[in-house]
N, C-alpha and C positions, 0 to 999 in steps of 0.2 A: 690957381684954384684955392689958393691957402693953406694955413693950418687946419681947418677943422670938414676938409672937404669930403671926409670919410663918414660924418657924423650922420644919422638915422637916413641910413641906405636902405631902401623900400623898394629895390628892385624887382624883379621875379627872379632873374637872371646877372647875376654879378662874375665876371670875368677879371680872376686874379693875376696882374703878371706877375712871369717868375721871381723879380726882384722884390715881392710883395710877402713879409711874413703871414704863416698860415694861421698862426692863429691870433692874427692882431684882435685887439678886444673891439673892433666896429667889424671884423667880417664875421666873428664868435653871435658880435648880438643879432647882424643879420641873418645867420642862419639859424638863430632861437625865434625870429621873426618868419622864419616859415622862406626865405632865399635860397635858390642854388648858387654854390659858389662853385666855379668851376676853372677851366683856364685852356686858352688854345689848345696846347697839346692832349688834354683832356677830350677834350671834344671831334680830334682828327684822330685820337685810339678810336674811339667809338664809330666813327662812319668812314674811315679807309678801309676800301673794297680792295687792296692787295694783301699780299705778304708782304708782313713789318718783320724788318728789322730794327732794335735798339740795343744801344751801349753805352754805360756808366761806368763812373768806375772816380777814383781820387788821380789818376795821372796816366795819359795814353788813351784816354777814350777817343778826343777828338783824330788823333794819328786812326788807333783802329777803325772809326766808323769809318773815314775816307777812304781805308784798304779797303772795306768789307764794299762801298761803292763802287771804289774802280777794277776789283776783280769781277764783282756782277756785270760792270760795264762793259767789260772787256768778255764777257761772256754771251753779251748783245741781247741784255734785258736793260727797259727801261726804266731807269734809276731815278726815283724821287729824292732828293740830300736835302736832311735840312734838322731841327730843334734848335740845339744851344751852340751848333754849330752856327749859327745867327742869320740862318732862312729861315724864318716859319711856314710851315705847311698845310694847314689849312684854307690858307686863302689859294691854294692846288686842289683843291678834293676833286672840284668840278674835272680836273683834265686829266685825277690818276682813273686809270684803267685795271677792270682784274687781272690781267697779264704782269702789270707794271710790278715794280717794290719800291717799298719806302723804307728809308734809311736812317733816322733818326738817330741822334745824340742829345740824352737827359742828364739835366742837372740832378743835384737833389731836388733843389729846391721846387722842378717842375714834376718832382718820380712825388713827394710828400703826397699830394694829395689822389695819387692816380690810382683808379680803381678798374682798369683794364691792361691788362697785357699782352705782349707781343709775341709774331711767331716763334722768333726768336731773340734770345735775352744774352745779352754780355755784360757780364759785372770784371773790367780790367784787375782793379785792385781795390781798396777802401785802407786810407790813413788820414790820420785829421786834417778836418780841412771846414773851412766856413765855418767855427764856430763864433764867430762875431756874428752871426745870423742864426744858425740852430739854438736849441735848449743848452743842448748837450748832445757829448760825442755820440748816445746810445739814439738822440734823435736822428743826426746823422745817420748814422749805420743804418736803422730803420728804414729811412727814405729813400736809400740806396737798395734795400731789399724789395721795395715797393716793386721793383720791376718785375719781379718773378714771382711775387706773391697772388697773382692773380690770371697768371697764364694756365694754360688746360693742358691734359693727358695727351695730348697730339704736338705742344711744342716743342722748343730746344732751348736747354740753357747752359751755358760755356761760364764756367767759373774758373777761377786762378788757385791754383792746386796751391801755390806756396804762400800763399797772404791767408793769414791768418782768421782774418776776416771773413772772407768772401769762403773760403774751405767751410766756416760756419754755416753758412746759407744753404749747405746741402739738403738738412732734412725738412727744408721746406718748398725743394724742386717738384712740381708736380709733373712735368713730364721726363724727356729725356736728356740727360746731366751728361755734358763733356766737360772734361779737363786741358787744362794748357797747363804747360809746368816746364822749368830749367830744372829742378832740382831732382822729380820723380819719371815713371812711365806710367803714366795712367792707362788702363785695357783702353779706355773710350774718350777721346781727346787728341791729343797733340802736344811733342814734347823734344826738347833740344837734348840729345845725346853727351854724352864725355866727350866724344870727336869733335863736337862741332855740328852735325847732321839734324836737321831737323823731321818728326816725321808725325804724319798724321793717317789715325788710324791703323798704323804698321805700315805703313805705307812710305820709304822715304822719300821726301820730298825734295831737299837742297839741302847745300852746307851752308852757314852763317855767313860764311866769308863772300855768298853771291847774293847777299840782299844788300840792295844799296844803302838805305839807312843806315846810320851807323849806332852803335850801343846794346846793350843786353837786353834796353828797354823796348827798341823795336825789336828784337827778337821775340819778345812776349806779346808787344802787340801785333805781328804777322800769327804767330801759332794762334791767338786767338779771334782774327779776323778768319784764317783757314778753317778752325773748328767751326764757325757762324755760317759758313759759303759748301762747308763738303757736303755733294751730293747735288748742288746746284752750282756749281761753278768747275770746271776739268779744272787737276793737279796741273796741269802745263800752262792755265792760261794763271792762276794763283804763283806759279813760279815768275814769271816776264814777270806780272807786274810787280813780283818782289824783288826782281831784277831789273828795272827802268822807275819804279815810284822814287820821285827825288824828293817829298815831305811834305809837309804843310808849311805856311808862312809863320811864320814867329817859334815855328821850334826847331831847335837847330838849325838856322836857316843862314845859310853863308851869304854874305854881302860884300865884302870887296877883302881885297890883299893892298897893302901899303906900305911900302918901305920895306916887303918881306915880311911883316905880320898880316897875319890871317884874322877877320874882325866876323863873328859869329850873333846872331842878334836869336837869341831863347827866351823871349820877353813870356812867353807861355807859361814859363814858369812860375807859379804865385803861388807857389808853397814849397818849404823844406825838404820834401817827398822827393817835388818833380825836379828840381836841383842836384835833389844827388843822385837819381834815376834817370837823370837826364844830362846835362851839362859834364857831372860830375865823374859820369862814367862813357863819357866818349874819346877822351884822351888820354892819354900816357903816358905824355910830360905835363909840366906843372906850367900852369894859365894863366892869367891874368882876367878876374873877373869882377863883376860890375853886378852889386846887391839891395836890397834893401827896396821898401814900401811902404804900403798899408798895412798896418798891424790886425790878422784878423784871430788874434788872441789863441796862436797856436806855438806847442813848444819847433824850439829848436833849437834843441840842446842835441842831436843827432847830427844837424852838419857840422858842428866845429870839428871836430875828428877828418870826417871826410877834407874842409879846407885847405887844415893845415897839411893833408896829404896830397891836395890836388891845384892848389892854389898857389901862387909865390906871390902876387900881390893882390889883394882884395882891397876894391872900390867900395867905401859904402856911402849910400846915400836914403831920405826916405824915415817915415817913423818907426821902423823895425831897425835902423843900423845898429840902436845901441842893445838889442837883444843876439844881432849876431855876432859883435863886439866881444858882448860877452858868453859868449858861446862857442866862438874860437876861442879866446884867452884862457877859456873853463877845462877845454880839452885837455885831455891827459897826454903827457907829449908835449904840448905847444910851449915855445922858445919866442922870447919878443923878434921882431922881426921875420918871422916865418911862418906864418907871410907876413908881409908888410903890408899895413893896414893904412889907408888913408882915407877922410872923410872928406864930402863935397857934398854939396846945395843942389845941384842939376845936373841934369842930363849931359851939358856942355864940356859941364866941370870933370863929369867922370870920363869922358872920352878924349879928353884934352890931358886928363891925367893917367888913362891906360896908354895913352898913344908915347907920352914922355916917359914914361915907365918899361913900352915893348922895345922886347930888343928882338931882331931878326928871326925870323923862323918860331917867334911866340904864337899864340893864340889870342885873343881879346874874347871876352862873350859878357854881353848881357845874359845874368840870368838872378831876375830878383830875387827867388824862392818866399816872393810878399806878392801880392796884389795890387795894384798900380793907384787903387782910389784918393791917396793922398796928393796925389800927382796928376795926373790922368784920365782921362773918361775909363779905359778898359785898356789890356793889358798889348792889344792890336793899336793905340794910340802912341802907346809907351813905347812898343816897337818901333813902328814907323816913324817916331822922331827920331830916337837912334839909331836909325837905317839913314836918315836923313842928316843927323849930325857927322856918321863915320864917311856919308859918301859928300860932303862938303870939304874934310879936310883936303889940305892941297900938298 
């Protein structure tokens, strides 16, 4: 199309995709020309005839929207999935039904310009993230509020009681506010016990130790899938499936054993957050992991700490290696060699040098805590070649 294919857009009607900043200076001047700028998901809030569900958040959205899916499903309503989950849904409107529900998963980048909202709202968490595309972080933040800032006195919105962030967004709920929480007991929400015990609405539900997931951070994202589904979904049928959901592809997703190491592929990971929320806190002994991306201009001076506690050798690769370089080294505590750091070019090279490095009964994991754009189409490409490199070794 070129460079200048944006230049005096005269549309009526201009549909932005997500990957499209909001306020480039050719969609600014078309909309001073009298254009709607709008965008897929924009236009499926406005004419889906069910109950919406959506969920946002900086890490665990994608995991929660699929629970909040397959517990409706398992509840034998028909389930529309789809947003940045990477369906889109309106070319569905014609076959959703008013019985049906739709399940959505919003970026920021698609909540920025959204001026309708959903039955119900899930904001996981909010820590930096995409500011190589925002203003700034307070744009951020904002875009992630968008969800809830234009729902009514009859909906639901499930915020994250310990994130600092999203606890903000309270006095701007206009309907009914649940919490999820590890750390408090919210009256109205859901919230993991001292024991172990999870329970929603006083209600207990299971102990941690029967959801299959593993980590603290599915435990947040079950209490907050449970908060979105109580009262349409039975406690028993919310329990199976948090007892049988074995995850989505590229987080935490286990992929083969070799030689006695265990090779884990978390490509989902494309920020510092979901690394050490994720990868960082599923094991117990020290792992051997595989880092580094796209630089989307976010600190990460928070995992060196985490590393050097949970890592014994770090792979890095990508144009972020020499910011988490320096960010293990920076750590208080860190001793050279621990981890042992080693640098490589590709995909190849990192799993050809986690694999000469694992010794029996190790772990391996991809998890970049970066964005795969230097590298890769998207962070499911990223994956699936290193799904593809570890199940090659011989």
């Amino acid at each position: 199309m070129g460079e200048d294919y944006l230049k005096d857009l005269n549309e009526d009607i201009i549909f932005r995709t997500p990957g499209m900043r909001f306020y480039l200076p050719e969609l600014e001047e078309a909309r001073r020309r009298g254009s709607v700028v709008t965008s897929e998901m924009e236009v499926f809030f406005a004419f889906c005839p069910c109950k919406l569900y959506a969920v946002t958040g900086s890490d665990g959205k994608t995991t929660t929207t699929t629970l909040i899916s397959e517990m409706l499903k398992a509840a034998g309503k028909t389930v529309h999935l789809g947003g940045n989950i990477g369906r889109p849904l309106l070319p569905e409107i014609e076959s959703i039904h008013e019985t049906d529900v739709a399940v959505a998963e919003l970026s920021s980048f698609q909540l920025i310009s959204m001026r309708q909202g959903p039955d119900v709202a899930v904001v996981t968490n909010v820590s930096p993230n995409h500011l190589d595309i925002h203003k700034d972080m307070q744009e951020y933040i904002d875009a992630k509020k968008n969800v809830l800032l234009h729902q009514s006195a009859f909906s639901r919105t499930v915020l994250n009681a310990d994130n600092e962030v999203t606890a903000g967004f309270a006095p701007d709920v206009r309907g009914d506010l649940w919490w999820f929480s590890r750390e408090q007991k919210p009256q109205r929400g859901a919230y993991l016990d001292e024991n172990g015990d999870l329970y929603v609405q006083g209600e207990k539900l299971m102990n941690r130790r029967e959801i299959r997931l593993p980590g603290l951070i599915n435990v947040e994202n079950l209490l907050a899938a449970a908060c979105a589904v109580w009262g349409d979904v039975p406690a028993d049928v919310i329990r199976e499936v948090a007892r049988t959901f074995a995850g989505v592809e590229h987080r935490a997703e286990y992929v083969r054993t070799l030689d006695g190491v265990s090779y884990y592929n978390d490509s989902i990971a494309s920020s510092p957050t979901r690394t050490l929320r994720g990868t960082l806190s599923f094991y117990d002994e020290k792992i051997i992991m595989i880092s580094g991306g796209y630089d989307k201009h976010i600190p990460y001076d928070e995992l060196g700490p985490a590393i050097c506690e949970k890592v014994r050798v770090q792979i890095l690769m990508g144009a972020t290696a020499d910011k988490i370089e320096a960010a293990i080294k920076n750590a208080p505590g860190y001793q050279p060699g621990a981890p042992e750091i080693i640098r490589v070019a590709n995909m190849e090279e990192a799993v050809e040098a986690a694999r000469k490095a694992a010794r029996p009964g190790e772990i391996v994991s991809l998890s970049p805590a970066s964005a795969s754009f230097d590298l890769y189409k998207d962070f499911e490409a990223r994956g699936r070649h290193f799904k593809d490199v570890v199940n090659r070794l011989a």
